[in-house]
Steps between C-alpha positions, in 0.01 A plus 500: 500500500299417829680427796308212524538353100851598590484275807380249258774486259741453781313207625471328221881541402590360817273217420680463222872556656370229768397241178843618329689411791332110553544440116815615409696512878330212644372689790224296749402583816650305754225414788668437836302216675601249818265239340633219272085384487573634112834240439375140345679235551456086439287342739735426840715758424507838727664880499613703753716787534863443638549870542376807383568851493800498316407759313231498222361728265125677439584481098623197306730588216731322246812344627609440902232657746661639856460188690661186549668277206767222533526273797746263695456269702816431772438304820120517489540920480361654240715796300363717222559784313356843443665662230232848523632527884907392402497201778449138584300410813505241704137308624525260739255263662640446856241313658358345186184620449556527133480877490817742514544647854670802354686638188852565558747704341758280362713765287349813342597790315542330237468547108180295367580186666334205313616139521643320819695181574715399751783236431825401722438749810420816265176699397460555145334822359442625184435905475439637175847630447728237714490136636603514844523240807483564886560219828257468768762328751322584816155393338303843636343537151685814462787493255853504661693846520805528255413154329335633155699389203481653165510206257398709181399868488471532125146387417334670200219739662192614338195291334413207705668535805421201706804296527457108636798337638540121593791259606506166384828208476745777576405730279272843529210585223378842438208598293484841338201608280528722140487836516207548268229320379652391171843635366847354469700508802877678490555303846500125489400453895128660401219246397780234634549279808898541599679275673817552745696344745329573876744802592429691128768376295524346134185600410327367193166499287354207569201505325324843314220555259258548871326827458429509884593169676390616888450159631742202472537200671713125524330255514507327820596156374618538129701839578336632189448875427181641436407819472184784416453758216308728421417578122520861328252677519304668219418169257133512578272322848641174404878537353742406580512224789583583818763140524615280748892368384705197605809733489842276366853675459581689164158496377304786369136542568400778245442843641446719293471342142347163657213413726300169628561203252760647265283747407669813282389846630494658152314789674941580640696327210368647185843295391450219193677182555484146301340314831352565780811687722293334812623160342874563564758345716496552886080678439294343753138490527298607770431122735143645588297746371269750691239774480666780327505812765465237795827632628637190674745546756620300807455112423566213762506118433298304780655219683337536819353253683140676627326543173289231333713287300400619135677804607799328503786625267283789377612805408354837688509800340377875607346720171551868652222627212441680233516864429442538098250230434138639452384159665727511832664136532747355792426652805525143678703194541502179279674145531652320206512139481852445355398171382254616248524852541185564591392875615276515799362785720575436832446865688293713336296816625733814538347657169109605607373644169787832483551508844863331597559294863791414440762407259756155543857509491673243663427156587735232715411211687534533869638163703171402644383445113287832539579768212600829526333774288668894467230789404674805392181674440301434824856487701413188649669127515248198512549122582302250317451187681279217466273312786484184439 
């Protein structure tokens, strides 16, 4: 053999390693670029970046990219996490020209930190392994020395390790994901949203059959819960539904013999039963179904008072992408009309033909009615406001 047939045969195997890698591992090229020109947006509405360089990535790949994920909002400062890096950082906007002055260290060296709150003088963070909560007495954005509390340091590791925490009436949340993609899980806490008292204590399913709940929220005048999840994978482009659930106490929502609208995943149970097992006590269906691989994450209900008034009471929720659909999907942020449920694109444009911008996490709605936007992918935070 030629050197240069030889030459040959290793270029076209890593052509086909390179076509092997965006099928099957969901690898895309990640193109770095200060423009939004590409993000689309209803007519009014603008984009610009809160911060940047918090860490990025040049690939996109299945699963959390390096940058930022889940935000708080505390006294007009903005907090959020990045797991890749093991710390929170602090932006603020000192002299309010809506863009971050500088990231801050808030508390690092930490073990995939995920979801933030803050509730009765404390910091709330959830690692992968541990739930943990700091004080900020002296307000310097930099957690206090000698102040971290372990409130539990027994989390199941492994699988999806994003872990979202929120405080509501007393009471602390904490959402931890399967570890698989379909199977039957030896620890109740995976696929299930927990609930505890504030420091830890008495903790408790309260609600499971969630393959990968990242995003919940209360609603801001019922007090409901409603949360993201993404769907297995491996049922085909457009199976099962990526969901959106109005999550109640003691219910089950399916994972992994039940998906969407009661549906039974007979492609997991191969079990026979006299009805549909999707039909029983305490099964829930999905509230809202989505594009299958959309991977929905961070969701935020708008109440604020800048946006036009159909915007009102909408739902806002950020699809990180798909990785294993041949037709990419997500990529982009949608509102949901909760009267009618109605799907809508609102932020499109970070998916240019197989080239990735940027990927949505988070979403929460800042006090001047603007909304805050997390990109793990392009390591960047955005604010979406509106000019009347």
């Amino acid at each position: 053999m030629s050197k240069r047939t030889a030459w040959v045969f290793v270029a076209i195997f890593a052509i086909a390693v390179i076509a092997a890698a965006f099928i099957f591992l969901g690898l895309r090229p990640s193109v770095k670029s200060g423009s939004l020109d590409n993000i689309n947006l209803p007519q009014g509405f603008r984009i610009d970046v809160f911060a940047g360089d918090l860490d990025g990535s040049a690939v996109s790949y299945p699963g959390p990219n390096p940058g930022p994920r889940m935000m708080l909002l505390k006294d007009n400062i903005l907090f959020v996490s990045v797991p890749n890096r093991g710390k929170v950082v602090a932006l603020p906007d000192r002299n309010r020209d809506k863009k971050a002055d500088e990231a801050i260290t808030f508390i690092d060296k930490l073990n995939n930190p995920h979801g933030i709150d803050f509730y009765n003088g404390w910091f709330y963070i959830a690692e992968e392994n541990r739930v943990i909560r700091v004080k900020d007495d002296n307000n310097d954005l930099i957690a206090d020395n000698g102040t971290l509390e372990i409130l539990i340091d027994n989390l199941p590791t492994g699988g999806h390790f994003t872990r979202t925490v929120k405080l509501h009436n007393d009471s602390m949340y904490l959402s931890i994901g399967s570890s698989c993609n379909v199977c039957i899980e030896q620890d109740e806490r995976r696929a299930a949203i927990t609930k505890c008292t504030p420091d830890g204590k008495e903790c408790s399913v309260f609600a499971k059959g969630m393959r990968n709940a990242v995003g919940f929220v209360f609603h801001p005048v019922t007090g409901k819960m409603y949360a993201t999840d993404n769907g297995r994978d491996w049922l085909g482009d457009d199976l099962p539904p990526d969901e959106i659930n109005l999550v109640e106490e003691g219910r089950n929502y399916g994972w992994p013999i039940c998906y969407g609208k009661n549906i039974h995943d007979t492609d997991f149970d191969k079990n026979v039963y006299v009805r549909n097992p999707c039909m029983e006590p305490f099964e829930t269906q999905s509230l809202i179904d989505l594009q299958a691989h959309s991977a929905p994450l961070g969701l935020a209900f708008y109440y604020g008072g800048s946006f036009p008034q159909e915007y009102r009471g909408d739902l806002f929720v950020a699809f990180h992408g798909s990785w294993n659909r041949k037709v990419p999907t997500g990529y982009k942020i949608v509102s949901i009309n909760m009267s009618d449920f109605t799907v809508k694109d609102f932020a499109t444009g970070w998916l240019q033909g197989t080239n990735v911008l940027g990927r949505p996490v988070d979403i929460i709605a800042a006090d001047d009615g603007s909304l805050f936007v997390s990109d793990d992918n392009a390591g960047k935070i955005y604010r979406i406001s509106y000019q009347s």
